[in-house]
C-alpha positions in Angstrom: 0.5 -19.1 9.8 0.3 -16.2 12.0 1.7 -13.1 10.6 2.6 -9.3 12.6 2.0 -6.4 9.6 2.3 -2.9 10.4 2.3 0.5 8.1 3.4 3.7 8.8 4.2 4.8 5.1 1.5 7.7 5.0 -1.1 9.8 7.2 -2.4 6.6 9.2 -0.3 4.0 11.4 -1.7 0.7 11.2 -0.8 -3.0 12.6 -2.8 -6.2 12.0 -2.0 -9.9 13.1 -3.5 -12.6 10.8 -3.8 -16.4 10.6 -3.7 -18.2 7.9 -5.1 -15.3 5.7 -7.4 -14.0 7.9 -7.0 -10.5 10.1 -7.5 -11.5 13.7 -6.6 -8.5 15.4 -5.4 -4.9 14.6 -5.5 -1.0 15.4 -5.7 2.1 12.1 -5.3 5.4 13.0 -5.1 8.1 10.9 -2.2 10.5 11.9 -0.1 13.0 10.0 3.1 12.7 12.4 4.3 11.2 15.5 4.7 7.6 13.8 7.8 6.7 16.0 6.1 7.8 19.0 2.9 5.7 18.1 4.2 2.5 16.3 5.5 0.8 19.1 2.4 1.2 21.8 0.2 0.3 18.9 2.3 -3.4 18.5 2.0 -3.9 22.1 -1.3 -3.4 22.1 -2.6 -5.5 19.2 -0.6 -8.4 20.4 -1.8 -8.5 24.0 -5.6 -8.1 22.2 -4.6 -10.8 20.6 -3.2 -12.9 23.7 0.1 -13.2 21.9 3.3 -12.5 22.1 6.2 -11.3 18.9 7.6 -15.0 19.7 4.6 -16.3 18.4 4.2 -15.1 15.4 5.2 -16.8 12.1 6.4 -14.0 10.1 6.3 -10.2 10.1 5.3 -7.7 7.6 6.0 -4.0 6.8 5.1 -2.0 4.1 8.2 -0.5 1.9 7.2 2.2 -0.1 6.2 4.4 -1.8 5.4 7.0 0.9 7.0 9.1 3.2 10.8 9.0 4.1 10.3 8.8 7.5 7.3 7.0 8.1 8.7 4.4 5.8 11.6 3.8 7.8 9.8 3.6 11.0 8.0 0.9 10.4 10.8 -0.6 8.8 13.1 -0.6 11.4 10.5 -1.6 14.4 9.4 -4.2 11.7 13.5 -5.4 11.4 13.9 -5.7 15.4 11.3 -7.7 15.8 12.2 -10.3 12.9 15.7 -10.6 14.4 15.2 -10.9 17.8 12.7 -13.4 17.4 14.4 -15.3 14.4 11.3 -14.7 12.1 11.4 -14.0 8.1 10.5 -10.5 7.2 8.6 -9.6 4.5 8.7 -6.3 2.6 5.5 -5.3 0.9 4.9 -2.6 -2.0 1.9 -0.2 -1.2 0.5 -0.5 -4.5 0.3 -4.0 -3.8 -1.8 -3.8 -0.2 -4.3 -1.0 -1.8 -4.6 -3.5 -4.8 -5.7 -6.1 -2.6 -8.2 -4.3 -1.0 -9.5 -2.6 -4.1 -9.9 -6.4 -5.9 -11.4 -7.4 -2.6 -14.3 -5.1 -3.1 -14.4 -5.1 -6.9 -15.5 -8.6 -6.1 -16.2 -10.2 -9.5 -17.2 -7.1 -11.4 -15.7 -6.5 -14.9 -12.9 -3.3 -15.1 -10.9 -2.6 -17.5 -7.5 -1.1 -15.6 -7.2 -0.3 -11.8 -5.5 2.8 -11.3 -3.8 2.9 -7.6 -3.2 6.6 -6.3 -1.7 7.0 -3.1 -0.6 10.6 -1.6 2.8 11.7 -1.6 2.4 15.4 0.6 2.9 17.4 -3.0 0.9 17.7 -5.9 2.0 14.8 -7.3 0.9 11.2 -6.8 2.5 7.8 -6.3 0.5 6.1 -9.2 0.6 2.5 -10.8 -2.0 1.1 -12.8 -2.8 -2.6 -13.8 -5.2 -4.8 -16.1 -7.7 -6.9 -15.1 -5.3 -9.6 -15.3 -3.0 -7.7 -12.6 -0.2 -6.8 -15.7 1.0 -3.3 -15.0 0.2 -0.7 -17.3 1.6 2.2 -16.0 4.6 1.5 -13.9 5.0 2.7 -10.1 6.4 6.3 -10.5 5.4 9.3 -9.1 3.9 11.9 -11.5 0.9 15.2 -11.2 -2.8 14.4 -12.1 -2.6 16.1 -15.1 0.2 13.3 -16.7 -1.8 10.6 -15.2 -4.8 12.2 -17.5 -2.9 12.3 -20.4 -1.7 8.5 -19.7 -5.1 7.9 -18.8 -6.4 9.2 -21.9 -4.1 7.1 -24.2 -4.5 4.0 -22.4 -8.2 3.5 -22.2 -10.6 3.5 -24.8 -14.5 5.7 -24.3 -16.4 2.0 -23.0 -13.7 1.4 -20.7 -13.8 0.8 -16.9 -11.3 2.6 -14.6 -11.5 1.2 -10.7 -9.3 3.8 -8.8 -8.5 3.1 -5.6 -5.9 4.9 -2.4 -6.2 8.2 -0.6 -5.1 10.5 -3.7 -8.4 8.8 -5.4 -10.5 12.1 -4.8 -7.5 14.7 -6.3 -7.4 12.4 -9.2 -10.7 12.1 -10.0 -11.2 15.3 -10.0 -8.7 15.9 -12.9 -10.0 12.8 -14.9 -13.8 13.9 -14.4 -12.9 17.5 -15.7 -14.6 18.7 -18.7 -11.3 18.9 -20.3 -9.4 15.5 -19.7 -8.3 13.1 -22.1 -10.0 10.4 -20.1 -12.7 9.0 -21.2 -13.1 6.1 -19.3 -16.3 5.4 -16.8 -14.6 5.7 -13.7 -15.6 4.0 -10.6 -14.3 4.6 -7.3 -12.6 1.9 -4.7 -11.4 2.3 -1.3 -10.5 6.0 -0.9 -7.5 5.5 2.2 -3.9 4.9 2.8 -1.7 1.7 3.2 -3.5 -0.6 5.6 -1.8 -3.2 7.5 -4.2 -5.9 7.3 -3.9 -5.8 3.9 -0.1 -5.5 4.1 -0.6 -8.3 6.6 -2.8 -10.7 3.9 -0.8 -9.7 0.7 2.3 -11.0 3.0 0.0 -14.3 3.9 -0.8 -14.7 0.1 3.3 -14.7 -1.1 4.3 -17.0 1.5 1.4 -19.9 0.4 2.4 -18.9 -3.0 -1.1 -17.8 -4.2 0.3 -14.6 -6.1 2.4 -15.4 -8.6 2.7 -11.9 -10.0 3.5 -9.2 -7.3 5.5 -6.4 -7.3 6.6 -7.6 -3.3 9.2 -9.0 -2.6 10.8 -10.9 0.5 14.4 -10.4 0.5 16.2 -7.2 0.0 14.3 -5.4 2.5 14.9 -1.4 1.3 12.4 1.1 0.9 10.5 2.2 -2.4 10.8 5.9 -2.6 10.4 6.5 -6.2 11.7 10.4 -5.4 15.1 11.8 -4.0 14.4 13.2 -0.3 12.9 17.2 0.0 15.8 17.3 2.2 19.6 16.7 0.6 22.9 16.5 2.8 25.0 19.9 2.2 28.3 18.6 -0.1 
């Protein structure tokens, strides 16, 4: 099954083709704006890399949030032209869900206690959700400061526990859980500190369709973006 992903949700634009839960082929680049202008070369370019063309692709991917209002939507709606003029399902993929998948990766078969995912939301707070070891969330998806994710932290998790934390707000939340005065008690260990990734977005997508994740906060139908915020920016009434 070969499947387009792509990611434009945060400071990096990424797409990744994979077959049959592999990554093949793909471009990251970190970037802080200029998504729309970016995106489209980037698809072009992966696919010919890959000697492929949109029509022969399986499925497509896209990343839905949370992140930024705009870089969501970019993805989302180069991801939606592509499905529809190639007749292709479309699946929409939760952030927390493409980090998680990388941060399991490289757990590899270590013990934790709770995975804590933070990604960056351009404000002092943080996109946060946090699972057990057994992938049952915790904390839900919302987006709340450091200093509540301590105090949730610290109620949560007992002295011995293991906390895996993991996305590109990993290093401003550390910092708070590693002060002298946080509730958290918890050894913390640190995954991989970086945004959204396609070719994660691209094998979380892979692992839905052949029905290997039974428990995801993805979904395939639907498609609307995850904001978990109203926009910075409201319409004058």
């Amino acid at each position: 099954m070969l499947i387009l992903a792509m990611d434009s949700s945060s400071a990096a634009c990424s797409v990744a083709i994979s077959r049959d839960g592999t990554v093949i082929g793909g471009e990251f680049s970190p970037l802080t704006r200029g998504h729309a202008a970016m995106l489209p070369p980037m698809i072009e370019r992966v696919l010919t890399t890959c000697g492929m063309t949109a029509r022969d692709m399986d499925a497509f991917a896209v990343s839905v949030g949370p992140g930024s209002f705009t870089g969501l939507r970019v993805a989302m709606a180069a991801a939606k032209g592509l499905a529809v003029v190639v007749d292709r399902p479309l699946l929409g993929i939760s952030c927390f869900d493409a980090v998680a998948r990388r941060a399991r990766s490289e757990i590899g078969g270590r013990p934790f206690d709770a995975l804590l995912l933070a990604l960056a939301s351009k404000r002092e707070e943080v996109f946060v959700q946090a699972l057990n070891s057994a992938g049952r969330e915790i904390i839900s998806g919302q987006v709340i400061g450091p200093v509540e994710i301590d105090l949730r932290i610290g109620a949560l998790l007992g002295d011995n526990a293991l906390l895996y934390i993991a996305g590109d707000a990993t290093d401003t939340v550390t910092g708070v859980l590693q002060a002298p005065n946080a509730h958290c008690r918890a050894q913390i260990l640190i995954g991989p500190a970086m945004p959204p990734d396609a070719a994660d977005i691209a094998l979380v997508a892979h692992d839905i369709s052949t029905r290997e994740v039974s428990d995801s906060h993805s979904y395939s139908s639907g498609l609307a973006p995850l904001y978990l915020r109203p926009p910075a920016a409201k319409t004058a009434s």
